[in-house]
N, CA, C and O atoms as a Maestro MAE file, in Angstrom:
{
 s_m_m2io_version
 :::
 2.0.0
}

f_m_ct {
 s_m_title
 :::
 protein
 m_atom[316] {
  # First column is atom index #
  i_m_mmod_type
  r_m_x_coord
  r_m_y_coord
  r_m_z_coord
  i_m_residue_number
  s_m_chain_name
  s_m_pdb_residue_name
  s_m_pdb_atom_name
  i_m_atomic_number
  :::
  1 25 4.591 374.700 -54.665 1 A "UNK " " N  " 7
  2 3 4.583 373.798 -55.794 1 A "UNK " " CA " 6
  3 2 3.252 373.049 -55.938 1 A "UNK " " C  " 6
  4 15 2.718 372.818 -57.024 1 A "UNK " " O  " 8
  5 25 2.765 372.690 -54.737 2 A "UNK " " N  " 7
  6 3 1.595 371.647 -55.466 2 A "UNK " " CA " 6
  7 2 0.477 372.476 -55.611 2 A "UNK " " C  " 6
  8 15 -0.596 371.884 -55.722 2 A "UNK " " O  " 8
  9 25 0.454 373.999 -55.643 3 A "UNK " " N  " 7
  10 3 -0.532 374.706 -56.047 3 A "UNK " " CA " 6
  11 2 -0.863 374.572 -57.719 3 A "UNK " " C  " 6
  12 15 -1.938 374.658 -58.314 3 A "UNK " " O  " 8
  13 25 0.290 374.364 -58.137 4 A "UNK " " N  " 7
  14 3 0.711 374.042 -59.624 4 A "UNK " " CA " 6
  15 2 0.811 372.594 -60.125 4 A "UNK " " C  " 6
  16 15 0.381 372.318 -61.245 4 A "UNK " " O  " 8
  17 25 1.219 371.903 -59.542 5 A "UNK " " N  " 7
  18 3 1.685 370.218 -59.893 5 A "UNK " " CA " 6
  19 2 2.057 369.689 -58.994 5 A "UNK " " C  " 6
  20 15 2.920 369.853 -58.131 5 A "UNK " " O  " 8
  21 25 1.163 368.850 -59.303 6 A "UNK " " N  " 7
  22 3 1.379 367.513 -57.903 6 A "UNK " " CA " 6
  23 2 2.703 366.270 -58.338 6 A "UNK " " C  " 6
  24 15 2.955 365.775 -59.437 6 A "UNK " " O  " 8
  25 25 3.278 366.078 -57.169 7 A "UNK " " N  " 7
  26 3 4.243 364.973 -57.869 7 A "UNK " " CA " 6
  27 2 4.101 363.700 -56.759 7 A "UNK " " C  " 6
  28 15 4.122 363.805 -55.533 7 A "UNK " " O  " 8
  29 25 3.935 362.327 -57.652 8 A "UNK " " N  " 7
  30 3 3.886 361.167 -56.538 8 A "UNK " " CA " 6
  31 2 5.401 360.388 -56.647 8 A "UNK " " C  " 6
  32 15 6.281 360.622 -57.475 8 A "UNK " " O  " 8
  33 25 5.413 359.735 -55.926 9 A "UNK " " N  " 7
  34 3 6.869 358.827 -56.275 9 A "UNK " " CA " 6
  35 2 6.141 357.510 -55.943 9 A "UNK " " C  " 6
  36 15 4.971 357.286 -56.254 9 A "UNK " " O  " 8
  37 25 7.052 356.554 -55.198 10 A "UNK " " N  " 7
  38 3 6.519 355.398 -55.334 10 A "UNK " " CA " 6
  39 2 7.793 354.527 -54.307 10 A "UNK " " C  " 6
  40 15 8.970 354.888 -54.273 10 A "UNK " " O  " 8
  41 25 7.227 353.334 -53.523 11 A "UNK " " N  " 7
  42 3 7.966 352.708 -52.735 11 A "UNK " " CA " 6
  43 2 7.831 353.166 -51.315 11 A "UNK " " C  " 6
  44 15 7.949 352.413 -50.349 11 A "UNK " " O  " 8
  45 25 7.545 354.604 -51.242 12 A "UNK " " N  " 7
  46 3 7.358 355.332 -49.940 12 A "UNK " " CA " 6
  47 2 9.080 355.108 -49.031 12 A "UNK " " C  " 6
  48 15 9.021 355.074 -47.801 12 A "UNK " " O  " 8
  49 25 9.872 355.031 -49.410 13 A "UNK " " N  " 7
  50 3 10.899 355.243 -48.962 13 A "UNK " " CA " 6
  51 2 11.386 355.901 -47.774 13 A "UNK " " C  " 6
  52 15 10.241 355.943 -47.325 13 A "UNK " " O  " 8
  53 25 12.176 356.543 -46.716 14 A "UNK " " N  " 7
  54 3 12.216 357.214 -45.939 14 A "UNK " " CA " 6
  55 2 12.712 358.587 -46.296 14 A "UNK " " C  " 6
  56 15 12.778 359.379 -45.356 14 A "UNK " " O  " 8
  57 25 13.118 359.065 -47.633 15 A "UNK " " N  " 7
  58 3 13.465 360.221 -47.749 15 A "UNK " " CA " 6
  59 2 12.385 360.868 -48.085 15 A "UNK " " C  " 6
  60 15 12.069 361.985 -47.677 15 A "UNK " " O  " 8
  61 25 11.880 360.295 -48.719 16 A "UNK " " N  " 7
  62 3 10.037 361.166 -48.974 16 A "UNK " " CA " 6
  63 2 9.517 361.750 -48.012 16 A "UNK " " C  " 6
  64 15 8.908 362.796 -48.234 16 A "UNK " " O  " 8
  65 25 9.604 361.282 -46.806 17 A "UNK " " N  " 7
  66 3 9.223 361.947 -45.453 17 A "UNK " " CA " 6
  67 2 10.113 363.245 -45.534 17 A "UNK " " C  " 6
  68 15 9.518 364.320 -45.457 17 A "UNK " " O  " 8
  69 25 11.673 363.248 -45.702 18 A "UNK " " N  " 7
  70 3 12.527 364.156 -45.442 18 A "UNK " " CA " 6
  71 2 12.736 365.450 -46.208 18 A "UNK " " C  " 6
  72 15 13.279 366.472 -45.787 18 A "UNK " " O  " 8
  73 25 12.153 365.206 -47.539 19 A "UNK " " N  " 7
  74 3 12.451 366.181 -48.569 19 A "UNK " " CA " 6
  75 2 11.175 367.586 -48.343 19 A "UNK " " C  " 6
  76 15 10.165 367.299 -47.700 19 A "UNK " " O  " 8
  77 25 11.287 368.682 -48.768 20 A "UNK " " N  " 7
  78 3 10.473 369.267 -48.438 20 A "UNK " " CA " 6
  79 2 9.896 370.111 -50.012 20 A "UNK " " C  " 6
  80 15 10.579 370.908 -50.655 20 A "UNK " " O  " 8
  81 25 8.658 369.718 -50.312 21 A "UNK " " N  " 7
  82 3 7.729 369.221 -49.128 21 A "UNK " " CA " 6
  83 2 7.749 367.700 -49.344 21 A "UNK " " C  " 6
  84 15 8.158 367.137 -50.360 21 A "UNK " " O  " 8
  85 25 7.333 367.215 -48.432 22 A "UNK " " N  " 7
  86 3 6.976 365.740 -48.166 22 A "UNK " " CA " 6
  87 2 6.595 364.964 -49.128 22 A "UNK " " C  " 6
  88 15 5.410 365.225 -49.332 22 A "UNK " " O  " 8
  89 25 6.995 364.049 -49.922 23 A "UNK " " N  " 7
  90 3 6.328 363.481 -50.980 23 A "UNK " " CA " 6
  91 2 5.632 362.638 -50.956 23 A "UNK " " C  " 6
  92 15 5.964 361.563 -50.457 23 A "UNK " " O  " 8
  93 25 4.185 362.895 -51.600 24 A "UNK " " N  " 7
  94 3 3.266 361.629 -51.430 24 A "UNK " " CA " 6
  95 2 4.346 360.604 -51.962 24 A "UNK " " C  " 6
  96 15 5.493 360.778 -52.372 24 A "UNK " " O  " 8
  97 25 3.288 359.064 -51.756 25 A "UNK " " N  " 7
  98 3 3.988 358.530 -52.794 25 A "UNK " " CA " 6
  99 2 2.781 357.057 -52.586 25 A "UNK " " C  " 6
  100 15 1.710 357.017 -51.980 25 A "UNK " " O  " 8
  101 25 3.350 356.224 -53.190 26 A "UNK " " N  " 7
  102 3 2.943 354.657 -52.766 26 A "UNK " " CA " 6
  103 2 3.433 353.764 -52.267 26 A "UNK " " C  " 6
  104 15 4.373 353.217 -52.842 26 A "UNK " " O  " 8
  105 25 3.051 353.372 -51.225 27 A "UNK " " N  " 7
  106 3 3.518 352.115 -50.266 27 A "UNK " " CA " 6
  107 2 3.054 350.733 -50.859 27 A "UNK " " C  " 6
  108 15 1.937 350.289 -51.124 27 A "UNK " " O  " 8
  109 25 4.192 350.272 -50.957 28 A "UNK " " N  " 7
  110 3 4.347 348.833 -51.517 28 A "UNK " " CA " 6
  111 2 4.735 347.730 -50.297 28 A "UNK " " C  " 6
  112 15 5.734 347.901 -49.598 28 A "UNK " " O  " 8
  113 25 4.041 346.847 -50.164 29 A "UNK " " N  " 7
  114 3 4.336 345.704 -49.433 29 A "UNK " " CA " 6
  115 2 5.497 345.037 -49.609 29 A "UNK " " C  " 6
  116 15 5.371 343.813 -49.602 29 A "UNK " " O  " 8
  117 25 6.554 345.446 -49.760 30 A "UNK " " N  " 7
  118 3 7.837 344.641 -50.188 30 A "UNK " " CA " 6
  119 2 7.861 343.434 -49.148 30 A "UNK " " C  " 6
  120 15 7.928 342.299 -49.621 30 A "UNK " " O  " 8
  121 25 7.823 343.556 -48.105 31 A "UNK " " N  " 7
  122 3 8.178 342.320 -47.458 31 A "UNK " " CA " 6
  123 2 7.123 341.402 -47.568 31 A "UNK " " C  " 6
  124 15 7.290 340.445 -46.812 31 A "UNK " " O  " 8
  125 25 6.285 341.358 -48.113 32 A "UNK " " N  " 7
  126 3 5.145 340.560 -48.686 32 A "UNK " " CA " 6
  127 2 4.938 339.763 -49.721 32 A "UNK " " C  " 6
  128 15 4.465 338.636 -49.863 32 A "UNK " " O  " 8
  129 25 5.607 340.971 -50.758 33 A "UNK " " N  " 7
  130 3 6.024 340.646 -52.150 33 A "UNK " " CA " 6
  131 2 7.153 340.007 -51.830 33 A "UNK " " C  " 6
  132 15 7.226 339.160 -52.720 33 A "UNK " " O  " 8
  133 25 8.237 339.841 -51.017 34 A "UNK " " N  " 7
  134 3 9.471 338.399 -51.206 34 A "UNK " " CA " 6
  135 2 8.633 337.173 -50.507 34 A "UNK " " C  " 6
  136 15 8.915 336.058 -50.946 34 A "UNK " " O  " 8
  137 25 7.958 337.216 -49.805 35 A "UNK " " N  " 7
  138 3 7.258 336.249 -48.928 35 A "UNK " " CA " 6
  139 2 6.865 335.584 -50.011 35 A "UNK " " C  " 6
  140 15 7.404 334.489 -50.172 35 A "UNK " " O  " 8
  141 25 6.058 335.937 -50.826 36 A "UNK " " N  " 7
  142 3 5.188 335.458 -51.807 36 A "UNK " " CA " 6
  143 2 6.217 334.583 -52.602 36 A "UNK " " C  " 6
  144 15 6.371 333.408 -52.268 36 A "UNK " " O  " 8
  145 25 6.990 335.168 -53.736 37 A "UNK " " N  " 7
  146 3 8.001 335.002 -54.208 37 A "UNK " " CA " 6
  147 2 8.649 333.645 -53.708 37 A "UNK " " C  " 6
  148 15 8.766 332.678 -54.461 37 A "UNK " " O  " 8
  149 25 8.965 333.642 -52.699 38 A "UNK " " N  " 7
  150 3 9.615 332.368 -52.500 38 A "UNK " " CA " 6
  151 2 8.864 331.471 -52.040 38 A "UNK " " C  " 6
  152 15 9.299 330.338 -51.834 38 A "UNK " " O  " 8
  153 25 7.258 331.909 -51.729 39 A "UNK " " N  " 7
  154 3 6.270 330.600 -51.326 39 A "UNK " " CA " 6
  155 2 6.263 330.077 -52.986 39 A "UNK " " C  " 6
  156 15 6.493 328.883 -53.178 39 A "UNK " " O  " 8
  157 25 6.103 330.621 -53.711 40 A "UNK " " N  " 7
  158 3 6.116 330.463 -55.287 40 A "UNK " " CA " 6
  159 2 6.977 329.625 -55.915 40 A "UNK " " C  " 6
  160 15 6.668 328.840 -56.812 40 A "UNK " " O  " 8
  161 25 8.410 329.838 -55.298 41 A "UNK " " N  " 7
  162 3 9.479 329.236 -55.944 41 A "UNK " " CA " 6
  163 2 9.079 328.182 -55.177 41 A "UNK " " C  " 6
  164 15 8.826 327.240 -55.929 41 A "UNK " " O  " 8
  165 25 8.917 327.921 -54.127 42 A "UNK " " N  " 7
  166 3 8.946 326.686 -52.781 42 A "UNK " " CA " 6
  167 2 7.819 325.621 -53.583 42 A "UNK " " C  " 6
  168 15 7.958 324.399 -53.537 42 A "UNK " " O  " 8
  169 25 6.717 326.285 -54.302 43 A "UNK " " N  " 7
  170 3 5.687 325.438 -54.636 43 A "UNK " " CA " 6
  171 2 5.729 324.939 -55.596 43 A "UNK " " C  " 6
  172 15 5.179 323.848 -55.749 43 A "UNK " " O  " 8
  173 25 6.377 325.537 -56.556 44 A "UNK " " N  " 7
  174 3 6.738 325.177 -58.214 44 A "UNK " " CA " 6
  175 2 7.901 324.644 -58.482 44 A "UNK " " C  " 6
  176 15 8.245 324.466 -59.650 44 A "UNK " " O  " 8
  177 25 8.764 324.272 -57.329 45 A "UNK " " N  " 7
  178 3 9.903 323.697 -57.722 45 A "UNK " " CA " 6
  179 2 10.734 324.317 -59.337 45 A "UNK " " C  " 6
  180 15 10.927 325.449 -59.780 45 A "UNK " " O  " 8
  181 25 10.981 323.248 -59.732 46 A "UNK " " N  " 7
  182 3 11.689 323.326 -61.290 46 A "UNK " " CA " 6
  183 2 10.445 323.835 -62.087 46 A "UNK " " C  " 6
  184 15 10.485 324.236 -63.250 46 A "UNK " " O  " 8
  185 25 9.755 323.789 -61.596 47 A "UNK " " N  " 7
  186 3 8.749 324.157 -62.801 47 A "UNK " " CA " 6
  187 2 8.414 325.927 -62.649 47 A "UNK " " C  " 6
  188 15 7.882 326.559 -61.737 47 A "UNK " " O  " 8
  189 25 8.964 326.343 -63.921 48 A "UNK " " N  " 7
  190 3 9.095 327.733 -64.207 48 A "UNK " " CA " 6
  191 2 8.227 328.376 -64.652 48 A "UNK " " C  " 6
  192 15 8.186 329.605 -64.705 48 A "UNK " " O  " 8
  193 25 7.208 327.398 -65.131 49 A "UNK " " N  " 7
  194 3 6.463 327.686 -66.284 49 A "UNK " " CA " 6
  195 2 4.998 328.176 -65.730 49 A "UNK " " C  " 6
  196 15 3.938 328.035 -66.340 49 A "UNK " " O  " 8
  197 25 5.187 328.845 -64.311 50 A "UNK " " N  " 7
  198 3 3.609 328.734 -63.534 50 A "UNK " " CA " 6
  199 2 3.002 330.122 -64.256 50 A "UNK " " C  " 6
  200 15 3.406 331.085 -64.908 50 A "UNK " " O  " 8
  201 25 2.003 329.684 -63.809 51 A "UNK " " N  " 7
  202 3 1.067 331.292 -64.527 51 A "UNK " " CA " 6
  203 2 0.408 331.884 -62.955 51 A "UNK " " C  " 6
  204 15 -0.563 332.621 -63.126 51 A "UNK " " O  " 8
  205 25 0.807 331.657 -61.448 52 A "UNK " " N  " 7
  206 3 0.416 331.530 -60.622 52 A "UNK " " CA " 6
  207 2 -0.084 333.007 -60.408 52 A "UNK " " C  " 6
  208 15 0.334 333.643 -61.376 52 A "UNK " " O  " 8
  209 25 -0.797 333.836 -59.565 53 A "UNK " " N  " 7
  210 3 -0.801 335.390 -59.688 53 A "UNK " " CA " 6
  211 2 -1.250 335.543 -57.862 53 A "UNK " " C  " 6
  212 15 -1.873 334.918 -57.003 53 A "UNK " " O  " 8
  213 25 -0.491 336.751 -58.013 54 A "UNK " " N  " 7
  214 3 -0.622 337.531 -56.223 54 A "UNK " " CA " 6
  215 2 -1.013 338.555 -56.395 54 A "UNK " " C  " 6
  216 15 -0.332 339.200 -57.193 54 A "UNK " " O  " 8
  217 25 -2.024 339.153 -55.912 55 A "UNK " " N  " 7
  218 3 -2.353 340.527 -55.393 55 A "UNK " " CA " 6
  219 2 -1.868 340.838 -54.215 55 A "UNK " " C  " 6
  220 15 -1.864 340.081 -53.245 55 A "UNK " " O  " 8
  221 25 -1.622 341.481 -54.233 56 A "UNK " " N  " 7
  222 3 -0.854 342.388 -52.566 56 A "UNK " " CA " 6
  223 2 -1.308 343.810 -53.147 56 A "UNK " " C  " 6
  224 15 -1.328 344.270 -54.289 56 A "UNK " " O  " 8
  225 25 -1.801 344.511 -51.408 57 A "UNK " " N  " 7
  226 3 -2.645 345.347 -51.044 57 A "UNK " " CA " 6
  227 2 -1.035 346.670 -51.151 57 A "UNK " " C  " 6
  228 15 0.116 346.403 -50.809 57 A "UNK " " O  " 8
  229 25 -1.553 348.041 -51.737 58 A "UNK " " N  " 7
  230 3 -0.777 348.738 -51.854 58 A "UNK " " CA " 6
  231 2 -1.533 350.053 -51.369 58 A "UNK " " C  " 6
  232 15 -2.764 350.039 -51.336 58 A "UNK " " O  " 8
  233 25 -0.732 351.333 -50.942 59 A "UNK " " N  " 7
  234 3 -1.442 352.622 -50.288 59 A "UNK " " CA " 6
  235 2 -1.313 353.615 -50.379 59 A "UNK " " C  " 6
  236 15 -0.149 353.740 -49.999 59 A "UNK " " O  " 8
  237 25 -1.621 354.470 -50.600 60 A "UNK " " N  " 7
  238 3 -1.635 355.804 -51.479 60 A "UNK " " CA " 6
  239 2 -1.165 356.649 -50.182 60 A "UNK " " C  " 6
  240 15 -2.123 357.052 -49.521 60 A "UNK " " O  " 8
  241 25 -0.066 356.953 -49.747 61 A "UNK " " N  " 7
  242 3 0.445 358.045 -48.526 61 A "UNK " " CA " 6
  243 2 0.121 359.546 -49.082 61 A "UNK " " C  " 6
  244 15 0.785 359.715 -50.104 61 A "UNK " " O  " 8
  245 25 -0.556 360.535 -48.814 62 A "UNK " " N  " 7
  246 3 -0.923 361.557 -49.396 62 A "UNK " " CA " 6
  247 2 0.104 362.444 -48.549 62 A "UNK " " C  " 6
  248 15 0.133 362.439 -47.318 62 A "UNK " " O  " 8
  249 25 0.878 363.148 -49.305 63 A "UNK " " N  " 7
  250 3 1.529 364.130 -48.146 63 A "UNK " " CA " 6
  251 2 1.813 365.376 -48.632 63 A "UNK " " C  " 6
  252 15 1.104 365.853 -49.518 63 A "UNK " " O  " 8
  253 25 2.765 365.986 -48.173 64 A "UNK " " N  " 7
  254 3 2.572 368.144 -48.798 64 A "UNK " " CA " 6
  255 2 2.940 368.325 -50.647 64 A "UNK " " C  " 6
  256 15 3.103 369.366 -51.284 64 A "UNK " " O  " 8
  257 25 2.975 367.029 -51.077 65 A "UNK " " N  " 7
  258 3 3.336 367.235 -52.909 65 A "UNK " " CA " 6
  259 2 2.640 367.597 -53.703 65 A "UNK " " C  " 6
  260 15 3.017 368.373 -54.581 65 A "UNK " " O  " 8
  261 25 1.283 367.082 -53.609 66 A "UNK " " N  " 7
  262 3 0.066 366.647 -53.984 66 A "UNK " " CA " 6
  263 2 -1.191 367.800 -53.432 66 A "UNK " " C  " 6
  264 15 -1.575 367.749 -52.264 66 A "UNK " " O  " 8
  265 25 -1.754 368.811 -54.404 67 A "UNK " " N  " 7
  266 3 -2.452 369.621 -54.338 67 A "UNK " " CA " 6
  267 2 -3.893 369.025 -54.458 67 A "UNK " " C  " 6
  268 15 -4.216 367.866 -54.719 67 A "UNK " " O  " 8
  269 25 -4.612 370.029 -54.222 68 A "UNK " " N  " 7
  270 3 -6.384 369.686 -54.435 68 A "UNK " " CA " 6
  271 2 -6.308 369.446 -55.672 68 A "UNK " " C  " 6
  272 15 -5.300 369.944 -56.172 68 A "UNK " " O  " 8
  273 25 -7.201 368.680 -56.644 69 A "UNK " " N  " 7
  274 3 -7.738 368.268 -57.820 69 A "UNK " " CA " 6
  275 2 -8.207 370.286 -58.457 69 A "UNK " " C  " 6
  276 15 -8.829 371.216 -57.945 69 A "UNK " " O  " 8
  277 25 -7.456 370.076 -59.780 70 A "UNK " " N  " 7
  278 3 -8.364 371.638 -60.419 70 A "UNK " " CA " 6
  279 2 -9.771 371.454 -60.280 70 A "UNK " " C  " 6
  280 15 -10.371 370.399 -60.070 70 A "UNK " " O  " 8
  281 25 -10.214 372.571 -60.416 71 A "UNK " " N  " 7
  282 3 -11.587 372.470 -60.293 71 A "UNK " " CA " 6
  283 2 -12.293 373.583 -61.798 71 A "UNK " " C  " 6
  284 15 -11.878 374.730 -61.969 71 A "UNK " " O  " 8
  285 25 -12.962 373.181 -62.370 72 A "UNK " " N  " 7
  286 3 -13.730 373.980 -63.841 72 A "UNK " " CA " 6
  287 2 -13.521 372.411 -64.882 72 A "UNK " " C  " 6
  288 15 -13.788 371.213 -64.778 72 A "UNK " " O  " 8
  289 25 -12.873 373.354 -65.887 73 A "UNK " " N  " 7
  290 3 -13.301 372.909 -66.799 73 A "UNK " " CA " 6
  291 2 -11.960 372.464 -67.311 73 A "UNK " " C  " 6
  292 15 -11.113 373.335 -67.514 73 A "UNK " " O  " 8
  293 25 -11.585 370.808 -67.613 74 A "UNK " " N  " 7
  294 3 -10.469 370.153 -67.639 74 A "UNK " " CA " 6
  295 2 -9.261 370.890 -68.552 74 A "UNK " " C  " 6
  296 15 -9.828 371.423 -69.505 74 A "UNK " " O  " 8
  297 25 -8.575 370.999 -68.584 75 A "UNK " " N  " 7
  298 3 -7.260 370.998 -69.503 75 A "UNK " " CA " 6
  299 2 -6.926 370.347 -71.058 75 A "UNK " " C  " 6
  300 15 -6.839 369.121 -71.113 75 A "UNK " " O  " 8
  301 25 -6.816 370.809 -71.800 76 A "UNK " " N  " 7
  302 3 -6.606 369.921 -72.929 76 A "UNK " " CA " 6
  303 2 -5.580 370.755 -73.820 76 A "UNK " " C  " 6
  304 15 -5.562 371.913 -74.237 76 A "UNK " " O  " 8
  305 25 -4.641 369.535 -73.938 77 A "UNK " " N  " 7
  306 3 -3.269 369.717 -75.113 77 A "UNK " " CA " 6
  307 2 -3.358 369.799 -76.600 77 A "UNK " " C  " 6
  308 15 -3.770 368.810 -77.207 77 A "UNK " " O  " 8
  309 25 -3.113 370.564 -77.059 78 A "UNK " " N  " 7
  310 3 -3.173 370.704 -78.638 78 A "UNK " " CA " 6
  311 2 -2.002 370.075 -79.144 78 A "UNK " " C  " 6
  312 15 -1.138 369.759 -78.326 78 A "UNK " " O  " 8
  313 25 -1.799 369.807 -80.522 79 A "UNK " " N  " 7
  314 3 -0.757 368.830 -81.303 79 A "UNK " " CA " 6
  315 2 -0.494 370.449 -81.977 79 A "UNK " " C  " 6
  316 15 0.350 370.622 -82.856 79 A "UNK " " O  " 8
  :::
 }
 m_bond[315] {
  # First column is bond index #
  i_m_from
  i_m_to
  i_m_order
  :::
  1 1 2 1
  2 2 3 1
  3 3 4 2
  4 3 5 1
  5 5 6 1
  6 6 7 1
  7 7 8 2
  8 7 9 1
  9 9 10 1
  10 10 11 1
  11 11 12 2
  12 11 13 1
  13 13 14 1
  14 14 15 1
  15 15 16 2
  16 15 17 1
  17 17 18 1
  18 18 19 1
  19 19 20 2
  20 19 21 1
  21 21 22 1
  22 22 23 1
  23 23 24 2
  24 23 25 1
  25 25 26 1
  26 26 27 1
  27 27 28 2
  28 27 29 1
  29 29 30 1
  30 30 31 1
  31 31 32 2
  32 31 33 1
  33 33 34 1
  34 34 35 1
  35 35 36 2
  36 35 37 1
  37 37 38 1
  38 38 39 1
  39 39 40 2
  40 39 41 1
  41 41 42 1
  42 42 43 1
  43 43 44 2
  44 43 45 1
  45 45 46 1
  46 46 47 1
  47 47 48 2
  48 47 49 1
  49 49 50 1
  50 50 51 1
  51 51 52 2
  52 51 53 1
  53 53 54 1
  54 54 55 1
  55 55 56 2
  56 55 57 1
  57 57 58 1
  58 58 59 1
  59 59 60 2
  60 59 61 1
  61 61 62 1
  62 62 63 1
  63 63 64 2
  64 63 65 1
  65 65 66 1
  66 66 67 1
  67 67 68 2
  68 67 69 1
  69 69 70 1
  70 70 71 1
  71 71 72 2
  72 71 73 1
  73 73 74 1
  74 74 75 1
  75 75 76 2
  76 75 77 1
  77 77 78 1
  78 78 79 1
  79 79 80 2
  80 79 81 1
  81 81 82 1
  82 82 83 1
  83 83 84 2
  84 83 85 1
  85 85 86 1
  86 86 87 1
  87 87 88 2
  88 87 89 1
  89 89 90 1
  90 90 91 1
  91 91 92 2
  92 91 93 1
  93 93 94 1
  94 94 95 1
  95 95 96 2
  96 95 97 1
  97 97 98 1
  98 98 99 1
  99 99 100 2
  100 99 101 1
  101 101 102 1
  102 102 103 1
  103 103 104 2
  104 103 105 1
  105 105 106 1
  106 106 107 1
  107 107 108 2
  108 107 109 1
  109 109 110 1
  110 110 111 1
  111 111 112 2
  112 111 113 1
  113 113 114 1
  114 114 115 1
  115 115 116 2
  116 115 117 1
  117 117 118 1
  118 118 119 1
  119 119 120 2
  120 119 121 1
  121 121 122 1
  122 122 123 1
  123 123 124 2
  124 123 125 1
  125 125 126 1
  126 126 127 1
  127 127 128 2
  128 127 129 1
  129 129 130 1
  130 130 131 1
  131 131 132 2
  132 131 133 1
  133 133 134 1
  134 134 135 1
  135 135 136 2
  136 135 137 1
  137 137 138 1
  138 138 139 1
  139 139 140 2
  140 139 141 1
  141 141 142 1
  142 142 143 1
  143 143 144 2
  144 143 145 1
  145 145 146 1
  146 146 147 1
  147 147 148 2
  148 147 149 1
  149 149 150 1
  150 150 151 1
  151 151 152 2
  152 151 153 1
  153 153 154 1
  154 154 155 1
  155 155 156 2
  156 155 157 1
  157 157 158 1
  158 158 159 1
  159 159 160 2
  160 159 161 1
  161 161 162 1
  162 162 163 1
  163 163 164 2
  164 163 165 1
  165 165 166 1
  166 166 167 1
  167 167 168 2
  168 167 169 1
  169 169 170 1
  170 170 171 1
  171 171 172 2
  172 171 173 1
  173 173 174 1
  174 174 175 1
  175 175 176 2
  176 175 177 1
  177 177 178 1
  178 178 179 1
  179 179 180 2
  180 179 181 1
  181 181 182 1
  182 182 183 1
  183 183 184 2
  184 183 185 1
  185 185 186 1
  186 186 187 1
  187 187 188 2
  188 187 189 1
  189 189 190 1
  190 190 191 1
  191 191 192 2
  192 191 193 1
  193 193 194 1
  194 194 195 1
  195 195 196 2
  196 195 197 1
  197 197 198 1
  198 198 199 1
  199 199 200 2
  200 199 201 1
  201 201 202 1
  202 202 203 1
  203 203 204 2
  204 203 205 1
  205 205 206 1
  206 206 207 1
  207 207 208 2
  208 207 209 1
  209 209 210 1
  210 210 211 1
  211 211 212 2
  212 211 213 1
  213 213 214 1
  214 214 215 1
  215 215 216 2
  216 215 217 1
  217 217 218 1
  218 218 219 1
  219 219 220 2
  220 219 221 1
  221 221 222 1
  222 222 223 1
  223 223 224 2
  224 223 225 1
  225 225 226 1
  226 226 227 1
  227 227 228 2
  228 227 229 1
  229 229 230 1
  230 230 231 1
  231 231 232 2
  232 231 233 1
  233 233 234 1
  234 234 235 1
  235 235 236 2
  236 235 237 1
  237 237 238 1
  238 238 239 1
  239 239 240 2
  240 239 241 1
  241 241 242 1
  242 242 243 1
  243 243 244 2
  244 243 245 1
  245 245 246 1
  246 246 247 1
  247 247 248 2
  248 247 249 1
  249 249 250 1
  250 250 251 1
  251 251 252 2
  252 251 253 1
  253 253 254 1
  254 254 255 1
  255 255 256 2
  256 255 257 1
  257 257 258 1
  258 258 259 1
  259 259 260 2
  260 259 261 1
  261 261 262 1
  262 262 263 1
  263 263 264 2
  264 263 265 1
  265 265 266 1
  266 266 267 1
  267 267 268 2
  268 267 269 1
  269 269 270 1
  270 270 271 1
  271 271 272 2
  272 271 273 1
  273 273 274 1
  274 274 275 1
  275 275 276 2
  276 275 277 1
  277 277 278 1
  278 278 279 1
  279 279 280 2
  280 279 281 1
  281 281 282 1
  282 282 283 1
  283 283 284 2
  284 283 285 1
  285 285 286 1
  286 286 287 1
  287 287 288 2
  288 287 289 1
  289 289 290 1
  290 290 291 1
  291 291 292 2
  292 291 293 1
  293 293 294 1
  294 294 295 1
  295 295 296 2
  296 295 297 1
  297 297 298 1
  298 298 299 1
  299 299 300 2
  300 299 301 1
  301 301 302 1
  302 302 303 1
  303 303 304 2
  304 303 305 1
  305 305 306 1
  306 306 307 1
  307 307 308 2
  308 307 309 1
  309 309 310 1
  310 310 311 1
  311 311 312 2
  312 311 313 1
  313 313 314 1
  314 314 315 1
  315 315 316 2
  :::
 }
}
């Protein structure tokens, strides 16, 4: 399959490891992202109205889904 199309998912879950082939995917900091979240609520009290913003660091797991990049001359869809 990924000679043809690559497929990513997302969350990096534990079945992604299991399925075959292996699915890339993206690793998300979840336990980071609630950390945050409730330092947020903890800081803003009643006040809902924050415009406050978090970056949290996320990671590209490359695994058997995901083929080499084509190589020539790009692809293009007609209407």
């Amino acid at each position: 399959m990924p000679e043809e199309i690559s497929i990513v998912g997302i969350d990096d879950i534990s079945l992604s490891r299991l399925t075959r082939p292996k699915l890339t995917t993206v690793a998300n900091p979840t336990g980071a992202a609630g950390r945050a979240a409730v330092d947020m609520l903890l800081q803003h009290g009643d006040d809902r109205r924050t415009t406050a913003q978090v970056t949290l660091q996320t990671e590209l797991v490359i695994r058997d889904s995901t083929g080499p990049a084509p190589t020539g001359k790009p692809h293009t869809v007609k209407e």
